[in-house]
Backbone bond lengths (Angstrom), bond angles and torsions (degrees), N, CA, C in turn:
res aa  C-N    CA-C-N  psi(-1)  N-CA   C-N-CA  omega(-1)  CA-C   N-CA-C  phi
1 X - - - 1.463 - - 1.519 109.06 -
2 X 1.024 110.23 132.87 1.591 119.04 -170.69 2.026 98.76 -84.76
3 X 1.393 98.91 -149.23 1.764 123.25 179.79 1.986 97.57 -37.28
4 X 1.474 106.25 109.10 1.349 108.64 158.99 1.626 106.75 -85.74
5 X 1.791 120.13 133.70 1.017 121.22 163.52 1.886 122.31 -84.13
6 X 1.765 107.09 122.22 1.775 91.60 -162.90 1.638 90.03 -111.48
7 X 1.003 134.40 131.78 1.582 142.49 167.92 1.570 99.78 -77.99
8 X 1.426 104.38 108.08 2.007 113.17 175.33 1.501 117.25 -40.75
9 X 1.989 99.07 -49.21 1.023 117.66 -177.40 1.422 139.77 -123.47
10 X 0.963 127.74 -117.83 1.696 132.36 167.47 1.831 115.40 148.56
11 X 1.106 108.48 154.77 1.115 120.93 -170.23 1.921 112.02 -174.09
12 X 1.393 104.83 150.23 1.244 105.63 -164.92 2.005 116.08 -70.63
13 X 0.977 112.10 170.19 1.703 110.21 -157.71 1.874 80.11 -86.79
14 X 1.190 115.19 142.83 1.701 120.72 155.50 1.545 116.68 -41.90
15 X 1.501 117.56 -22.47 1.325 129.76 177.33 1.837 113.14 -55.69
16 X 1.089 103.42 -60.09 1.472 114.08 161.92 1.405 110.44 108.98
17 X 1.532 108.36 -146.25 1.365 103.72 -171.56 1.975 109.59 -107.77
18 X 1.404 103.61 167.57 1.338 103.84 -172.05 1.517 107.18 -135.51
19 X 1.520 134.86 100.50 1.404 123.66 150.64 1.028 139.14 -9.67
20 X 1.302 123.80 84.23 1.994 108.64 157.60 1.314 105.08 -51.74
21 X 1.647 96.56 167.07 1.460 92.93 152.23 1.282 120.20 -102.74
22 X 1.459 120.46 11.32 1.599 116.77 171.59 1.534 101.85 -74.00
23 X 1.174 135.23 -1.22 1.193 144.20 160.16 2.131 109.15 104.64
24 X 0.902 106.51 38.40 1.496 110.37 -175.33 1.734 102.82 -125.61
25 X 0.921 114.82 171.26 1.632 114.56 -174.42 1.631 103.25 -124.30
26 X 0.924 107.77 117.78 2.138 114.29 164.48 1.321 109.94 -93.18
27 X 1.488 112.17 159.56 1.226 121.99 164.53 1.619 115.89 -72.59
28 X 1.101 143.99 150.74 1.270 154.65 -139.32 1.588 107.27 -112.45
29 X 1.819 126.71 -34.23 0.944 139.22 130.16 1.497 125.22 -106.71
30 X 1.037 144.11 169.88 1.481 143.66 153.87 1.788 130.35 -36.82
31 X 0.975 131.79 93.78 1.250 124.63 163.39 1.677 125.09 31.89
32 X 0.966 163.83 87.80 1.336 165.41 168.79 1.563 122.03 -77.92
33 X 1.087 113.58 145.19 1.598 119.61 -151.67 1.679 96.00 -112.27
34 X 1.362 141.23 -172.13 1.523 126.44 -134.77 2.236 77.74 -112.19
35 X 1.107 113.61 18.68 2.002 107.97 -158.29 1.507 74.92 -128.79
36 X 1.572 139.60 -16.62 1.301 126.17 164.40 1.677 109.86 110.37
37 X 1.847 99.68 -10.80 1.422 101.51 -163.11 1.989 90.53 -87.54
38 X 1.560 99.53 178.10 1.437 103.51 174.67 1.442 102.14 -73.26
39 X 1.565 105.35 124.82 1.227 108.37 163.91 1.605 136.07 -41.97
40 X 1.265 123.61 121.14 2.117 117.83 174.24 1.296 71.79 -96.11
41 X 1.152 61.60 163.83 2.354 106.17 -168.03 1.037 83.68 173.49
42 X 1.618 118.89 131.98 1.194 141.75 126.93 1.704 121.86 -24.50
43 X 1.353 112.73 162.73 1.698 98.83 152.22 1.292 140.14 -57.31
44 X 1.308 114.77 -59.12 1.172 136.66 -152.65 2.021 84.58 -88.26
45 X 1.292 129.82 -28.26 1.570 116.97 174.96 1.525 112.27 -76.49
46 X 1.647 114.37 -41.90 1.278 88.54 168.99 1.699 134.08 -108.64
47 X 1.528 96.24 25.18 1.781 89.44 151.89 1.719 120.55 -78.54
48 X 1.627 113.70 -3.76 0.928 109.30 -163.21 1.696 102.53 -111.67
49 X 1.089 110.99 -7.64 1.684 119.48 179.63 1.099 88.95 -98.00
50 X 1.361 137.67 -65.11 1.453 137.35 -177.19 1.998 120.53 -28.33
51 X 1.665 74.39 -74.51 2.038 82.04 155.49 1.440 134.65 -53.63
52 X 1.192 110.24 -28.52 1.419 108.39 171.03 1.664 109.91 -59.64
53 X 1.330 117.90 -28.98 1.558 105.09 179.12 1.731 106.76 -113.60
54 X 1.065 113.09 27.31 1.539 112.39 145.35 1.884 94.16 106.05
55 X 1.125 117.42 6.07 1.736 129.32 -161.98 1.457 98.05 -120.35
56 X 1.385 103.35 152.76 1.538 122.29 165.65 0.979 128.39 -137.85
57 X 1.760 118.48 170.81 1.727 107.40 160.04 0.948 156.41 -12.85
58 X 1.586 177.43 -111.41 1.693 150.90 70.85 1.709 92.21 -87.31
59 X 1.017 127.54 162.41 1.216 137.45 119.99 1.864 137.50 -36.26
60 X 1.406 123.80 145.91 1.521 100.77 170.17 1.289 111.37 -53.41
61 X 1.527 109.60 -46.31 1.436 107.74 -168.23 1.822 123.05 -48.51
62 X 1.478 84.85 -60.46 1.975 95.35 160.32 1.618 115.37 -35.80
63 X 1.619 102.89 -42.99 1.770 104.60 -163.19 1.804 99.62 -71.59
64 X 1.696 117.47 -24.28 0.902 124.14 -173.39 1.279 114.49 -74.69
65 X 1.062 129.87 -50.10 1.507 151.48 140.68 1.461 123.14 -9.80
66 X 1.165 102.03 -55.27 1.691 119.13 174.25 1.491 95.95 -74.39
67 X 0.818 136.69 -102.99 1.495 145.41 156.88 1.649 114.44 19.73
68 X 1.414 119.33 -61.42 1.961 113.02 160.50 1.561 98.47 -80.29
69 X 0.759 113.49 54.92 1.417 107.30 165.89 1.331 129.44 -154.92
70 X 1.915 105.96 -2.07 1.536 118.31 -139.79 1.344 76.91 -128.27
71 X 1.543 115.18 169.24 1.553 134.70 151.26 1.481 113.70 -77.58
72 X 1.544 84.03 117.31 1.868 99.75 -176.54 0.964 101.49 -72.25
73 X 1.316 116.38 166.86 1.782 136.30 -152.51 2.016 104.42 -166.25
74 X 1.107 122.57 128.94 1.327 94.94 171.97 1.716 109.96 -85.57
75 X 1.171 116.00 153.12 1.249 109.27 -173.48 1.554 128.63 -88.92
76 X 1.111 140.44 167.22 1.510 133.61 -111.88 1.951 76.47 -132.72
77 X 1.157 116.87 111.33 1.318 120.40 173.01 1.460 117.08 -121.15
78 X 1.251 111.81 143.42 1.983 97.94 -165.08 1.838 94.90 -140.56
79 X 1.680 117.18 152.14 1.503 109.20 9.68 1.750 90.79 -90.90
80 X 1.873 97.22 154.73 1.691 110.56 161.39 1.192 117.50 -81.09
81 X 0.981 116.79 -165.94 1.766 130.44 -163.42 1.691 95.74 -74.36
82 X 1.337 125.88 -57.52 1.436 131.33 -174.91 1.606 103.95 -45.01
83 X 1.479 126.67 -56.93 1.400 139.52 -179.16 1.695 91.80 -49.16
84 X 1.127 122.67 -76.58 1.508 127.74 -159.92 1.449 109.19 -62.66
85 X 1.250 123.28 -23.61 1.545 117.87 161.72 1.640 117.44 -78.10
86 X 1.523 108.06 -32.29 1.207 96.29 -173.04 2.284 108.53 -72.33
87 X 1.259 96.79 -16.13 1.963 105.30 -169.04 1.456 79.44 -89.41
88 X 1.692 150.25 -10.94 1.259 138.74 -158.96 1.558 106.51 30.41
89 X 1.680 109.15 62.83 1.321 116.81 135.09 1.302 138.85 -122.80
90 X 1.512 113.16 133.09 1.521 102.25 -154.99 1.203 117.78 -66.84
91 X 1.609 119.75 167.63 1.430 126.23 -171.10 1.735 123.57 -48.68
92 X 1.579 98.88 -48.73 1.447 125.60 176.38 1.707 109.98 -77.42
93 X 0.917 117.67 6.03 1.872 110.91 164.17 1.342 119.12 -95.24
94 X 1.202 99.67 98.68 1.648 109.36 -168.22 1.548 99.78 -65.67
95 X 1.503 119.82 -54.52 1.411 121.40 -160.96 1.676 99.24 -75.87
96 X 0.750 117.34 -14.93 1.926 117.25 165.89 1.439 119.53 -80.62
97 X 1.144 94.72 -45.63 1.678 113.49 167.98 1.760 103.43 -48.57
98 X 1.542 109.18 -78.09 1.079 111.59 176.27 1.375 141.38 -13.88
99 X 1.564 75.88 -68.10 2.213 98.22 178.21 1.689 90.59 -58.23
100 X 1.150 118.80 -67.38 1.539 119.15 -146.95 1.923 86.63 -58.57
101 X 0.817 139.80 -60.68 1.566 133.24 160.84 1.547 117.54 -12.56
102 X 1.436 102.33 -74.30 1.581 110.02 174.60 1.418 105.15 -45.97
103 X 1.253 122.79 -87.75 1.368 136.02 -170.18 1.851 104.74 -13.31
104 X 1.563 94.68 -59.57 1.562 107.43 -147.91 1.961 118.40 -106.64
105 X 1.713 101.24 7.08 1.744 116.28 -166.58 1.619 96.66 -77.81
106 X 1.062 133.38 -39.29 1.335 126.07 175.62 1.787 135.99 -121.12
107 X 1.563 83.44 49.88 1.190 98.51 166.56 1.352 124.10 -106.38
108 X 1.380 135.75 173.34 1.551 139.86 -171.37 1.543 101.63 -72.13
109 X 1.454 115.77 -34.15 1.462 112.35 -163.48 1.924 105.80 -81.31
110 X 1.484 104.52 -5.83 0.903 91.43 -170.77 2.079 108.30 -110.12
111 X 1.511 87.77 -32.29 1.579 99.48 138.38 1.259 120.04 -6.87
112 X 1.591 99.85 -92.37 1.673 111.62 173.26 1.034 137.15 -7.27
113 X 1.912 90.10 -85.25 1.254 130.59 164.79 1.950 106.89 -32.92
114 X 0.812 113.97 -71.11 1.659 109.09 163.57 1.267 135.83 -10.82
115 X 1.482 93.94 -66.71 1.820 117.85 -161.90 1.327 85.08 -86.89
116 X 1.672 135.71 -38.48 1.517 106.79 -176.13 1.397 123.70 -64.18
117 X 1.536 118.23 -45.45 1.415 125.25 169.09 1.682 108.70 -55.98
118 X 1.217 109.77 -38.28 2.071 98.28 169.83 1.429 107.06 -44.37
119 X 1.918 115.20 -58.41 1.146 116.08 -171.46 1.588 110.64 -60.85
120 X 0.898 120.06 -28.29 1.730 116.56 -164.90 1.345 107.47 -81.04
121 X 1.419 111.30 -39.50 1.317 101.36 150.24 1.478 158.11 -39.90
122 X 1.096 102.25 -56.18 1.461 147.62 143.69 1.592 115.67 -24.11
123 X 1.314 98.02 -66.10 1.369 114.09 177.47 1.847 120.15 -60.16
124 X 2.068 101.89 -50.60 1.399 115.57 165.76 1.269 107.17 -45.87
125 X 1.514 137.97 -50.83 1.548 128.25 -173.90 1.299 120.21 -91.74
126 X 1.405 122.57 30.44 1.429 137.51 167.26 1.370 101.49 62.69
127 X 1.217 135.72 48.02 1.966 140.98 -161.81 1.851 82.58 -71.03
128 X 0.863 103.98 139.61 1.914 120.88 164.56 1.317 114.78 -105.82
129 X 1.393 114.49 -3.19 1.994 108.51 -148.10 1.364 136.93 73.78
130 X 1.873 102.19 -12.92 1.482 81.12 -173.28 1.558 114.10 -101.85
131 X 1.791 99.69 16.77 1.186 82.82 -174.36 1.839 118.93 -118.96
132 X 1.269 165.77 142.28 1.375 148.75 -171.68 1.507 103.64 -37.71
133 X 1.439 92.54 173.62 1.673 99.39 176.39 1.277 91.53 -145.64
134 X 1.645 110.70 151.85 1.314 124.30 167.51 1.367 105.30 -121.81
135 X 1.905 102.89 141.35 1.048 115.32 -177.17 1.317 129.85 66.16
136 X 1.342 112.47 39.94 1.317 127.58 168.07 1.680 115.74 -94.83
137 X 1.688 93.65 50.34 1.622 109.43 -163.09 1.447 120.85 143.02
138 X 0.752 118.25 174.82 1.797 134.19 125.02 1.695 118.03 -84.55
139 X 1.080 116.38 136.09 1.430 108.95 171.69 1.615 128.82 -122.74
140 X 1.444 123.72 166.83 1.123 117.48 167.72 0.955 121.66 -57.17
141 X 1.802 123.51 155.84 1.810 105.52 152.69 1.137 88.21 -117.09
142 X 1.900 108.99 -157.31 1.190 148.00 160.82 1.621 109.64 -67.02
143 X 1.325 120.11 131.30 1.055 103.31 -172.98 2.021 118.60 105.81
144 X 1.088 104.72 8.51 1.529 114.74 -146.08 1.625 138.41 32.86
145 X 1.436 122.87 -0.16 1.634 129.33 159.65 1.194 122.25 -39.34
146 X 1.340 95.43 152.20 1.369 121.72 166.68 1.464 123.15 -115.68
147 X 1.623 126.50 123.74 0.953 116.74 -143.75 1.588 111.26 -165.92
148 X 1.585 116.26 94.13 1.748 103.97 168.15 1.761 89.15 -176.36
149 X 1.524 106.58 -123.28 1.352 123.00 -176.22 1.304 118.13 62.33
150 X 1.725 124.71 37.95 1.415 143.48 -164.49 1.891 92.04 -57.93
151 X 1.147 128.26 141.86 1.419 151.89 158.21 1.465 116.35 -64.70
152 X 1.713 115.18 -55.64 1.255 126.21 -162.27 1.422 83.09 -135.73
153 X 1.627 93.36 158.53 1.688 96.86 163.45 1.528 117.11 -93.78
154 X 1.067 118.20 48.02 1.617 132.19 126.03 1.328 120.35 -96.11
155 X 1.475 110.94 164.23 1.447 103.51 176.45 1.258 136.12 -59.18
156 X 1.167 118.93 -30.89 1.443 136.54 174.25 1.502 124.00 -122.65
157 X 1.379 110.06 127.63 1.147 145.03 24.89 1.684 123.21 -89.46
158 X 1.215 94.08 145.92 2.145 103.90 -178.88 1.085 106.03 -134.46
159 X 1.383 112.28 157.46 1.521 127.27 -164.65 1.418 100.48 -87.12
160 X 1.745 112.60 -74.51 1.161 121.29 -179.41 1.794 121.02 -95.29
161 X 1.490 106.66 82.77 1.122 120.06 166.09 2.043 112.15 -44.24
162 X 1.444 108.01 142.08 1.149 127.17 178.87 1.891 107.78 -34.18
163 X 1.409 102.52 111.89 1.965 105.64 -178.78 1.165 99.76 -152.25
164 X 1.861 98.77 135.32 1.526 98.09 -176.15 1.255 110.73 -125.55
165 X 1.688 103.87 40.12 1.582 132.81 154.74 1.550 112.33 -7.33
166 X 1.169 108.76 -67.29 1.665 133.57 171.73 1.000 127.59 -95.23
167 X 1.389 119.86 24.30 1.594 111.82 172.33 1.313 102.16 -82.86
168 X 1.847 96.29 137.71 1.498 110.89 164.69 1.602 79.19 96.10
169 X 0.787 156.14 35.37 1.587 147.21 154.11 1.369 127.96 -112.68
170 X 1.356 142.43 -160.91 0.952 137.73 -165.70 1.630 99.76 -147.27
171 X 1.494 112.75 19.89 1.639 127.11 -169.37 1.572 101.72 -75.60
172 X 1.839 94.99 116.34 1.522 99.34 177.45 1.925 103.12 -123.61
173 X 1.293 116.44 134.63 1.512 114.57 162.46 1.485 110.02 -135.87
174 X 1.364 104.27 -176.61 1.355 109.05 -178.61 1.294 124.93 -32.46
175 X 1.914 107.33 -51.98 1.669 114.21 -164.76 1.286 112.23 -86.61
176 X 1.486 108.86 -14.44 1.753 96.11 -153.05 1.706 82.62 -91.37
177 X 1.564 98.21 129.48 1.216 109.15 164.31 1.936 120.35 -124.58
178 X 1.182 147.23 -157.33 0.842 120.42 -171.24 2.062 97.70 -155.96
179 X 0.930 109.43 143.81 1.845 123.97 177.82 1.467 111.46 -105.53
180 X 1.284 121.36 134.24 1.257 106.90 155.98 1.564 130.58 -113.09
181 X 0.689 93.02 160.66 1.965 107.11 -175.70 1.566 118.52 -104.61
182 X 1.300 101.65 129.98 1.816 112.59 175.68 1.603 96.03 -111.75
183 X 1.329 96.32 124.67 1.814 97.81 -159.95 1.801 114.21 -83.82
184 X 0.760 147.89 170.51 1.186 153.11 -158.49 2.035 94.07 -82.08
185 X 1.276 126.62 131.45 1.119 103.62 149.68 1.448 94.99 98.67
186 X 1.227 119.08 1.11 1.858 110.81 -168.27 1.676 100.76 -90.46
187 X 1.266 103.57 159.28 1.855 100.39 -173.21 1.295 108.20 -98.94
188 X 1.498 110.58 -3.16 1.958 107.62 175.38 1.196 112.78 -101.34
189 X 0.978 118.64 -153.56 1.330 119.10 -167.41 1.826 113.10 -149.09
190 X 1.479 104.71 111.25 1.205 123.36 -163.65 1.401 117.16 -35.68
191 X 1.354 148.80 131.31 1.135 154.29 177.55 1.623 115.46 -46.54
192 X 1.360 126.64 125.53 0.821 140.78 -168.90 1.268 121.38 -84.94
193 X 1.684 142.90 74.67 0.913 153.25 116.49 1.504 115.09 41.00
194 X 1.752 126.62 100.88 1.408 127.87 -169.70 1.732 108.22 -65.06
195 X 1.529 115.45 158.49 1.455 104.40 -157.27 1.599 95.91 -99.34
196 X 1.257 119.42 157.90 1.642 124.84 166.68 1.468 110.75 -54.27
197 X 1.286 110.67 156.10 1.582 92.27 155.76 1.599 134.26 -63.53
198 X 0.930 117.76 172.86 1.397 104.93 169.98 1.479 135.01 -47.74
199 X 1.344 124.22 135.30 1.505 94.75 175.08 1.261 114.50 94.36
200 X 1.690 138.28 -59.03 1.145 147.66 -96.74 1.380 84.97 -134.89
201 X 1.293 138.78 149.87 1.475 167.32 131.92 2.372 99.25 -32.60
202 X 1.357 106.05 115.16 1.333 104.89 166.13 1.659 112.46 -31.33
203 X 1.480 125.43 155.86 1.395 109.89 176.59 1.652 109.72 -107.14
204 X 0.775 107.49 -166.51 1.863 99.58 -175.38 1.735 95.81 -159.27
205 X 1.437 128.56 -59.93 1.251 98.73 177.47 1.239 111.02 -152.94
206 X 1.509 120.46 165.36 1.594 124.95 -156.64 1.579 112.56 -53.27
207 X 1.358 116.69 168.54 1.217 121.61 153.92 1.406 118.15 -28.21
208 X 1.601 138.31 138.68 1.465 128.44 152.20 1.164 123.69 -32.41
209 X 1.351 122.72 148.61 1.301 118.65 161.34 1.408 126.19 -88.52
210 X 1.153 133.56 175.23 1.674 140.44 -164.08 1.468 107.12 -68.92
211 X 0.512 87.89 168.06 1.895 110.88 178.98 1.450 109.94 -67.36
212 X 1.715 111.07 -39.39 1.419 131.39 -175.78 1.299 91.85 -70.54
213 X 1.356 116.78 -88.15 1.602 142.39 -175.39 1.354 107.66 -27.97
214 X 1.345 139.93 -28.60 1.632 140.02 167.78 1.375 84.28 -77.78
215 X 1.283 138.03 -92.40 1.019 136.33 -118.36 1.727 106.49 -71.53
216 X 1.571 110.01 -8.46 1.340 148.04 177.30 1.715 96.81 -50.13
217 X 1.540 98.13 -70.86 1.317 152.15 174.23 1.587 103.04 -28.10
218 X 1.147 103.83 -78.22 1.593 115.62 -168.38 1.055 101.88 119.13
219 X 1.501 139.10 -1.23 1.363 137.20 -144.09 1.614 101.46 -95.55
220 X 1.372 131.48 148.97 1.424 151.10 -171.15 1.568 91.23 -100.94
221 X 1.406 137.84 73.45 1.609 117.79 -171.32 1.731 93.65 -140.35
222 X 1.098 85.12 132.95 1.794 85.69 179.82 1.528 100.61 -88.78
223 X 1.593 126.67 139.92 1.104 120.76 -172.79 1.768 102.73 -86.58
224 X 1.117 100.01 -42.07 2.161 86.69 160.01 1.387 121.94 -11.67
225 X 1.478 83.47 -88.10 1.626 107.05 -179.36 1.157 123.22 -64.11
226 X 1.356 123.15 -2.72 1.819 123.28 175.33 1.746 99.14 -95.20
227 X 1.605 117.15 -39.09 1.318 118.18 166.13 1.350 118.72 -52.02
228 X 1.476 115.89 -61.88 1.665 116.10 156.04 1.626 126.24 -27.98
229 X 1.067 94.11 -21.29 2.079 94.77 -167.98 1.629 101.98 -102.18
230 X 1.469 116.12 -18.60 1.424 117.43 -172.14 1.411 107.34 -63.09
231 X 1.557 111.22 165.57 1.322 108.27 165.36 1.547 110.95 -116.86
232 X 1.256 118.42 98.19 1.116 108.88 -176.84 1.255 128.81 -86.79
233 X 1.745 110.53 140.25 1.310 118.03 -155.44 1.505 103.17 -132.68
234 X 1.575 113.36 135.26 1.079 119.78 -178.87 1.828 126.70 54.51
């Protein structure tokens, strides 16, 4: 495995928080890191940043929860067809496929690559913020799992069925991103979420990068279409 991408920090999405009705509160998107992208964190780092402010993991069940309730999205699986044409490897080479996977699943460039297609998505279904999102990842739970990648907006079919492959690790890639939860019943009062600008659509991730800086990258990203996916603010 080549370039691991590590997020320094984290902080909650401007999106904010969202009610279950099992009575606990989720984050509305995943956690965001101080560069705007979804925060990587390991497991075992962010049950422990998480806890420090009185919040935790979701549960599947919670993730399930959020999920009939959220704006479906199809979810962002890599590498796509654009990536595999640009390395000229064909569709059907699994063991090429593979490596170029291994090599390149938890790196920043591929990071990116992620959160821009979340946003473009996002953007195609007119998203405002106020409403959840599904599949803005795979995510952690409680428990150390990994767990989402819904197909339909029913529960089933899913990509990445419940695996706790990596529990107790510090395993970060492109998808796995992470939610937090204000639990039902807590006596403080959930962290308050920085506001959008006025006017403005929540943001999700930085400006594109250069022409140089992809190609830096390794990344297959058309700078058009990564400008197209931004949310530009202010």
């Amino acid at each position: 495995m080549g370039e691991v991408y590590h997020s320094a920090s984290w902080r909650l999405h401007p999106a904010g928080w969202f009610a279950l009705k099992s009575g606990a509160s989720i984050t509305r998107l995943p956690v965001i890191d101080s560069e705007g992208l979804f925060a990587r964190l390991g497991e075992t780092e962010a049950g422990q940043l998480l806890g420090a402010f009185g919040l935790r993991l979701p549960t599947a069940a919670e993730l399930d929860e959020l999920h009939l309730a959220s704006l479906f999205i199809a979810p962002v699986t890599l590498p796509d067809a654009a990536m595999l044409a640009e390395q000229g490897i064909a569709q059907g080479s699994i063991d090429a496929i593979d490596a170029f996977r291994n090599a390149n699943m938890s790196s920043r460039a591929w990071a990116e690559y992620h959160d821009r297609a979340i946003a473009a998505r996002l953007k195609a279904a007119g998203w405002d913020g106020s409403e959840p999102v599904s599949n803005a990842g795979k995510h952690w739970t409680t428990g150390g799992g990994i767990y989402g990648w819904w197909q339909t907006p029913k529960l089933s079919p899913l990509i990445q069925g419940l695996s706790y492959y990596h529990k107790g690790s510090n395993h970060r890639d492109y998808a796995t991103t992470t939610h937090a939860v204000f639990a039902a019943g807590a006596t403080a009062t959930p962290p308050a979420p920085p506001a959008p600008p006025k006017g403005q659509p929540p943001p999700l991730v930085p400006p594109p990068p250069s022409r140089a800086r992809a190609a830096a990258l390794g990344v297959a990203l058309s700078i058009a279409s990564a400008a197209a996916a931004y949310y530009l603010i202010g």
